[in-house]
C-alpha positions in Angstrom: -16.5 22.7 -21.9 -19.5 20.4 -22.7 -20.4 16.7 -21.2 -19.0 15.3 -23.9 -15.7 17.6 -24.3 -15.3 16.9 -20.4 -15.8 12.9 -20.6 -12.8 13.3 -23.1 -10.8 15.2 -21.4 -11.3 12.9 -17.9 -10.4 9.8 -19.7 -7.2 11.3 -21.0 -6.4 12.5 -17.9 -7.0 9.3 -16.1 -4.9 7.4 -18.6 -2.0 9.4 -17.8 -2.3 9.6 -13.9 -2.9 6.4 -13.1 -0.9 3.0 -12.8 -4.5 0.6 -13.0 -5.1 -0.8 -16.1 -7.7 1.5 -18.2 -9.7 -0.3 -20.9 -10.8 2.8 -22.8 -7.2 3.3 -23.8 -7.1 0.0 -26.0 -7.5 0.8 -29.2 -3.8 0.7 -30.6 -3.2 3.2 -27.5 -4.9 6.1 -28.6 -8.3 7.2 -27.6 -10.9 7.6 -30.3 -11.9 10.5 -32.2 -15.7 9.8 -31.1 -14.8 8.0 -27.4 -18.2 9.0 -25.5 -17.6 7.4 -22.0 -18.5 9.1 -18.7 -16.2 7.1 -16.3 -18.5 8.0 -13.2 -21.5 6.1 -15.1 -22.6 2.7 -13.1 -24.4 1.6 -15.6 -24.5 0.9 -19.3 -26.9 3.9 -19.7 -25.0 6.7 -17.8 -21.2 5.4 -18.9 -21.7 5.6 -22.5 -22.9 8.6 -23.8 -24.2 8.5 -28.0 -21.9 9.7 -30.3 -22.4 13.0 -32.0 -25.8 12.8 -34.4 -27.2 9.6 -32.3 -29.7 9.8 -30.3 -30.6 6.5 -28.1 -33.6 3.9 -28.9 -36.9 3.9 -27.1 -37.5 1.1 -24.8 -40.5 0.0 -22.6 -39.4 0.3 -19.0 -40.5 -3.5 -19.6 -38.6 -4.9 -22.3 -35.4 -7.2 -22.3 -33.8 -3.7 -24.1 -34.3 -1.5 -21.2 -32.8 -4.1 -19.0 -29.7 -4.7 -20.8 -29.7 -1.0 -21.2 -30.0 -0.4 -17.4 -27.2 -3.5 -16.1 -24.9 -2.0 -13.5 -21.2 -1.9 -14.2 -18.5 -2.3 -12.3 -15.6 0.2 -11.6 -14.0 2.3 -14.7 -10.9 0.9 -15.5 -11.9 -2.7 -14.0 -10.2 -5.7 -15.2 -11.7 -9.0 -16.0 -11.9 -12.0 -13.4 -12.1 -15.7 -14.3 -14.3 -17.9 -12.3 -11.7 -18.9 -10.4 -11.1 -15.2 -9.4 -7.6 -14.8 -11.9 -7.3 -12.3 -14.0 -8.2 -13.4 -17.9 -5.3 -13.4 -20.0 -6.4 -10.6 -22.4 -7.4 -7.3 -21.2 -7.5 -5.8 -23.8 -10.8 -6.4 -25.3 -12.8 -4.3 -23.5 -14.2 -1.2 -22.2 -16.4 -2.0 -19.2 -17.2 -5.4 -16.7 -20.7 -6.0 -15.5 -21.5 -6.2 -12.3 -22.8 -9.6 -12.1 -21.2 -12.7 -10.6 -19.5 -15.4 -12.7 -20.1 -18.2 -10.4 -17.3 -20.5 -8.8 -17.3 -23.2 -12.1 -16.1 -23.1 -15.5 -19.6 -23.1 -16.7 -20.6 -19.6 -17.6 -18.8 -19.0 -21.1 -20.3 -17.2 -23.9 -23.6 -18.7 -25.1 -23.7 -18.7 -21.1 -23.5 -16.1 -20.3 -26.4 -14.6 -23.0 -28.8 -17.2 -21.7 -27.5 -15.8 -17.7 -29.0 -12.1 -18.9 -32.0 -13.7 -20.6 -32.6 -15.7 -17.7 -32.5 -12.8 -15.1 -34.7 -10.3 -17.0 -37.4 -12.6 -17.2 -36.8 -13.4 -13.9 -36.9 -9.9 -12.4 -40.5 -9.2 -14.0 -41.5 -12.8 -12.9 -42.2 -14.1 -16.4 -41.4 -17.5 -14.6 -43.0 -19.6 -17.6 -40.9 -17.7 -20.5 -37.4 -19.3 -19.0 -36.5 -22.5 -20.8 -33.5 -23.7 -22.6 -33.3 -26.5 -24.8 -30.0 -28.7 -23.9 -28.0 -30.1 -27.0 -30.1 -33.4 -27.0 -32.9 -31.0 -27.6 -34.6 -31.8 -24.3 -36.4 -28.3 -22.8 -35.5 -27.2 -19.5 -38.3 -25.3 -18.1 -37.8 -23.0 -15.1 -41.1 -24.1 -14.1 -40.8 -27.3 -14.0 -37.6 -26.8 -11.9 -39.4 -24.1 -9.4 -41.9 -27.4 -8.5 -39.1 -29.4 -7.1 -38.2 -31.7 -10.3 -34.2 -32.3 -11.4 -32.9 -33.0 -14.1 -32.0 -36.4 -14.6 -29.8 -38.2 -17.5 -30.3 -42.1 -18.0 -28.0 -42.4 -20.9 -29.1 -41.2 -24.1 -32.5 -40.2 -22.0 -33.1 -36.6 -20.4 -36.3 -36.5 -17.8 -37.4 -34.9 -15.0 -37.6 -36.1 -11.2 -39.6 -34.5 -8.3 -36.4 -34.8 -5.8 -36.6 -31.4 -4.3 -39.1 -29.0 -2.3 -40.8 -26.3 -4.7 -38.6 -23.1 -4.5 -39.1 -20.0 -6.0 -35.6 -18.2 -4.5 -33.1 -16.8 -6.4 -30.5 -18.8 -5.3 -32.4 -21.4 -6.4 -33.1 -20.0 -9.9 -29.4 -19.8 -10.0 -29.1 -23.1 -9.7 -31.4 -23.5 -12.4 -29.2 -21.5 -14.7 -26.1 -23.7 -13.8 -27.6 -26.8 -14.9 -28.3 -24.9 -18.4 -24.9 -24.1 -18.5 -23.9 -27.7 -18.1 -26.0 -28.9 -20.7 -27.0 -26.3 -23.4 -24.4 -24.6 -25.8 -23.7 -22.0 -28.7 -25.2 -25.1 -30.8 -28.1 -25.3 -28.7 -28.7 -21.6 -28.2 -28.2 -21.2 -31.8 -31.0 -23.0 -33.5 -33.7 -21.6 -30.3 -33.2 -18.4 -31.7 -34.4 -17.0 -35.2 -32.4 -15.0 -37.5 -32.8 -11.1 -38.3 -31.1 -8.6 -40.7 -27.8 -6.4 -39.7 -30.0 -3.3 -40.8 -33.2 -4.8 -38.0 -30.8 -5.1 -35.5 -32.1 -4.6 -31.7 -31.0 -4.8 -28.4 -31.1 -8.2 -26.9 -29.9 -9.5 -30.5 -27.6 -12.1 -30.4 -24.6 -12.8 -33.1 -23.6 -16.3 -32.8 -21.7 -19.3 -34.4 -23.1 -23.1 -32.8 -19.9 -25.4 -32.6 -16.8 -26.8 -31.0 -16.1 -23.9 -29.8 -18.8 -21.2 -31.3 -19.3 -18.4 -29.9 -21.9 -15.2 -29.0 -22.2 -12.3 -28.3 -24.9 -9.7 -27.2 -26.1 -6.2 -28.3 -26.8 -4.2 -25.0 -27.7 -1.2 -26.1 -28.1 0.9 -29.6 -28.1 4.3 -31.1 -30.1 5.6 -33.9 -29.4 8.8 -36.3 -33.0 10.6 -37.8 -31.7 8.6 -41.1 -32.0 5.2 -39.6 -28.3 4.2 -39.2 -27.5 2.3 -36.1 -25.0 1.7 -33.6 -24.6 -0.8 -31.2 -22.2 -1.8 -27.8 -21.8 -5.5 -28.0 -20.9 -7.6 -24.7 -19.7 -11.2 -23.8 -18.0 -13.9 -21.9 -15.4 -16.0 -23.4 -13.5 -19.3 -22.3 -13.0 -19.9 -19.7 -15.9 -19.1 -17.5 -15.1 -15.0 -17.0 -17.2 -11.6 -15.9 -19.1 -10.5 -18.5 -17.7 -7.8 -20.7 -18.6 -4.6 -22.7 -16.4 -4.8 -26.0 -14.3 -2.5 -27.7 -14.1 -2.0 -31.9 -11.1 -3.4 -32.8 -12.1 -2.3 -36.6 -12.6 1.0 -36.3 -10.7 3.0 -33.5 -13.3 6.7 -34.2 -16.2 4.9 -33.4 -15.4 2.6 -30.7 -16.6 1.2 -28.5 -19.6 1.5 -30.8 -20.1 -0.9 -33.5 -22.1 -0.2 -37.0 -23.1 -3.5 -38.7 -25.1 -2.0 -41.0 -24.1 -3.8 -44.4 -20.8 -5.8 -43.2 -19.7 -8.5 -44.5 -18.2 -9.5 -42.0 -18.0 -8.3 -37.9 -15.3 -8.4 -36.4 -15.5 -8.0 -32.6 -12.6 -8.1 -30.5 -11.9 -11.4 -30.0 -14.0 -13.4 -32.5 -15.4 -12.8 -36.1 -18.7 -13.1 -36.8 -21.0 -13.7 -40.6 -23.3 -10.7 -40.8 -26.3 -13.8 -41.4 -25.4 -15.2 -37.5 -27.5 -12.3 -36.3 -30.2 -14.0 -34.1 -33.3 -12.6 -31.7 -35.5 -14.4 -29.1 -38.7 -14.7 -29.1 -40.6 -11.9 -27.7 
């Protein structure tokens, strides 16, 4: 029996032993023709194997790819927690939960929660002076500025900054950072920071979104290639309210899940949202 014979074969078997809710068993409750996950993987990388033909990307051991590649996951068969620690309503909608804390506020949603990952990559390789966010006013929110000691401070219809703290160059202090973002900055924000790209030059760390009342986003954490060129890609979110981030299942197409092919849709349709194949987005390198 091969790896990917025997990944089958385990996920069946867990699906029928087992009383905890089990994510890969979603689709319309029946396990996909092409279902390629390894439930002892921790980590995007090792859980989902490529489908038959697909062979995965090459990434710098630098690049914002290789990190979302690389982000621990939580448990198999893990449900999804709220940021108040309740379970979210669906859990359905996906196949995996990243191990990365939510916070205690209603703050890290889905244009959130893609700034939160962009935030700690450049963070890790201390790319201090890449981490900004523009608010909805427009006003820019540089980490750097906030590592000195300055706060944000809103006057009205004015935005500025304020030496009111010690410099600090912690974590927990860059975390604090990325709640103000959250307070301020949106999928309208986020939306017109980032420039637009083609479903068929799709990368990792691309970002489909809709800016509004609510929009939405989501983010491409890893992609397969074939020797032709065609592409697949695992897609990840948060959602309202404030919840654990989450690796998505294809609602569309049940053989290749949880892989999705954009290549010439119309339309996407992720689990929970629907996206128009021109809201693909990248940030700058």
């Amino acid at each position: 029996m091969n790896k990917r014979t025997f990944a089958v074969f385990l996920i069946a078997l867990t699906g029928m032993t087992s009383c905890n809710f089990d994510p890969s068993k979603t689709i319309h409750g029946v396990y996909a023709e092409e279902q390629v996950i390894d439930t002892s993987g921790s980590t995007i990388a090792t859980r989902f194997l490529p489908p038959e033909g697909y062979v995965r990307t090459a990434q710098d051991s630098s690049s914002f790819g290789f990190y979302l590649r690389n982000l621990p996951l939580k448990k198999h068969g893990s449900a999804v927690h709220l940021y108040n620690g309740n379970l979210k309503g669906n859990q359905g909608a996906h196949v995996a939960v990243i191990d990365m804390s939510v916070g205690k506020r209603d703050l890290q949603q889905c244009a959130d929660a893609v700034m939160r990952l962009r935030g700690e990559y450049l963070f890790q390789n201390k790319r201090y002076s890449d981490i900004h966010f523009r608010f909805v006013s427009g006003f820019n929110c540089a980490y750097s500025k906030w590592q000195e000691g300055n706060r944000v401070v809103l006057n009205g219809n004015s935005v500025f900054w304020q030496k009111s703290a010690a410099p600090d160059k912690s974590y927990s202090s860059f975390l604090k950072y990325m709640e103000t973002v959250f307070n301020y900055a949106s999928t309208l924000s986020l939306e017109k920071e980032l420039r637009s790209v083609e479903l068929k030059d799709v990368e990792i760390g691309d970002v489909l979104i809709r800016g509004g009342s609510p929009g939405h986003a989501v983010i491409v954490v890893d992609m397969v290639e074939k020797v032709d060129g065609e592409k697949r890609v695992l897609l990840a979110q948060s959602y309202m309210p404030a919840q654990e981030i989450q690796v998505l299942m294809n609602p569309m197409n049940s053989k290749i899940s949880p892989w999705y092919d954009l290549d010439e849709q119309l339309k996407i349709y992720t689990a929970e949202y629907t996206f128009e194949k021109f809201q693909l987005k990248r940030f700058a390198k």
